[in-house]
N, C-alpha and C positions, 0 to 999 in steps of 0.2 A: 187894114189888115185883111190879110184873103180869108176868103169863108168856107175854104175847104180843110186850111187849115184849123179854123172855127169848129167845123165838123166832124174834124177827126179827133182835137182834142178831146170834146162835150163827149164821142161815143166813147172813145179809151176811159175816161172818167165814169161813165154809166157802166163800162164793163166790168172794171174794176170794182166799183159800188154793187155789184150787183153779186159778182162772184165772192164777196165778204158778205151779203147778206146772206146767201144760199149755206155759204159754210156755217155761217151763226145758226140758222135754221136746223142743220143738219146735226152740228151737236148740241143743240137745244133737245132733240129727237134722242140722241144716244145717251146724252144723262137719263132723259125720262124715262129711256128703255132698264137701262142701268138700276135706277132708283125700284123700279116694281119689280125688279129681279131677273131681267132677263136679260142674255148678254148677247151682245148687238153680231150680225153675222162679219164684220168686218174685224172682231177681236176675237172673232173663235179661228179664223183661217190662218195660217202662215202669209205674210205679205204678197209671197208670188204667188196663191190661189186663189186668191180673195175674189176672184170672176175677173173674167174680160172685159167687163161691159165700160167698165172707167177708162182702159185704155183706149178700147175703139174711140169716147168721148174727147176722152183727152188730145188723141190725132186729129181729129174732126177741126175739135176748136183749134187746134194749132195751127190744122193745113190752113183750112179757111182763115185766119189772121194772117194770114203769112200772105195768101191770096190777094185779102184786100190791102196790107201793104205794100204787096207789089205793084197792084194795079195804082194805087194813089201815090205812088212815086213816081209810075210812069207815068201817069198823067200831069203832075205836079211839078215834076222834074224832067223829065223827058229821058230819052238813051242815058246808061251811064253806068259805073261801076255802084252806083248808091243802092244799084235793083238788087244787091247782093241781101241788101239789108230785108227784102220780103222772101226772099228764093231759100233762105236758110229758115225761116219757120214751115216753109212750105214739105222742105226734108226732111226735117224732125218728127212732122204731123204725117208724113207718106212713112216713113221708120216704122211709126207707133202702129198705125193703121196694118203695115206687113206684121210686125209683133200680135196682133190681133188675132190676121188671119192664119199668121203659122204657126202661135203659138199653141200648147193645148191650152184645151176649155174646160176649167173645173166644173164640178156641178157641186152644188152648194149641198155642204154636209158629207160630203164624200169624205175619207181621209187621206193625208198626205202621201204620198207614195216615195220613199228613198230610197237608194240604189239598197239601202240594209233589208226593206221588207221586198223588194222585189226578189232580192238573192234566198230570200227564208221560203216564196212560194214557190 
């Protein structure tokens, strides 16, 4: 058996594992918040202001897996239409990352702004 493909399974499997324990962890955190009475910053904001900082995250890890599947195809596989399969998370992760940068940037506890209250100031 190749041991690159050895290697790349065990990480996908650790990433995997890992990104379910962080989330467990996280709402293990927002019950607790919940429970003593205080409600968590992510369920007071509307979806799209909830901060930037997830998205920039979110690009990061996506480009960079996209990254390293490109390069472990290349090297695994050599030339070929298969690099499509890294070059498409690498876009998605550059997408998030321009969402980041050009989107606005809420600040936390500010309120929402819609075209109704902009038109009322």
């Amino acid at each position: 058996m190749n041991w690159m493909l050895v290697l790349i399974t065990v990480m996908v499997i650790g990433m995997i594992f890992l990104v379910f324990l962080m989330r467990y962890f996280i709402h293990l955190e927002r019950i607790a918040m919940i429970r003593q009475g205080f409600i968590p910053p992510a369920l007071m904001n509307p979806i799209f202001r909830r901060g930037s900082f997830g998205l920039l995250l979110a690009g990061l890890i996506t480009g960079f897996s996209g990254l390293a599947l490109s390069a472990g195809l290349f090297y695994g596989l050599g030339e070929g239409f298969w690099i499509i399969g890294g070059l498409l998370p690498i876009g998605v992760g550059a997408a998030l990352i321009c969402a980041y940068m050009f989107g606005g940037h809420s600040t936390p506890g500010a309120p929402c702004e819609t075209s109704e209250t902009k038109e009322q100031s």
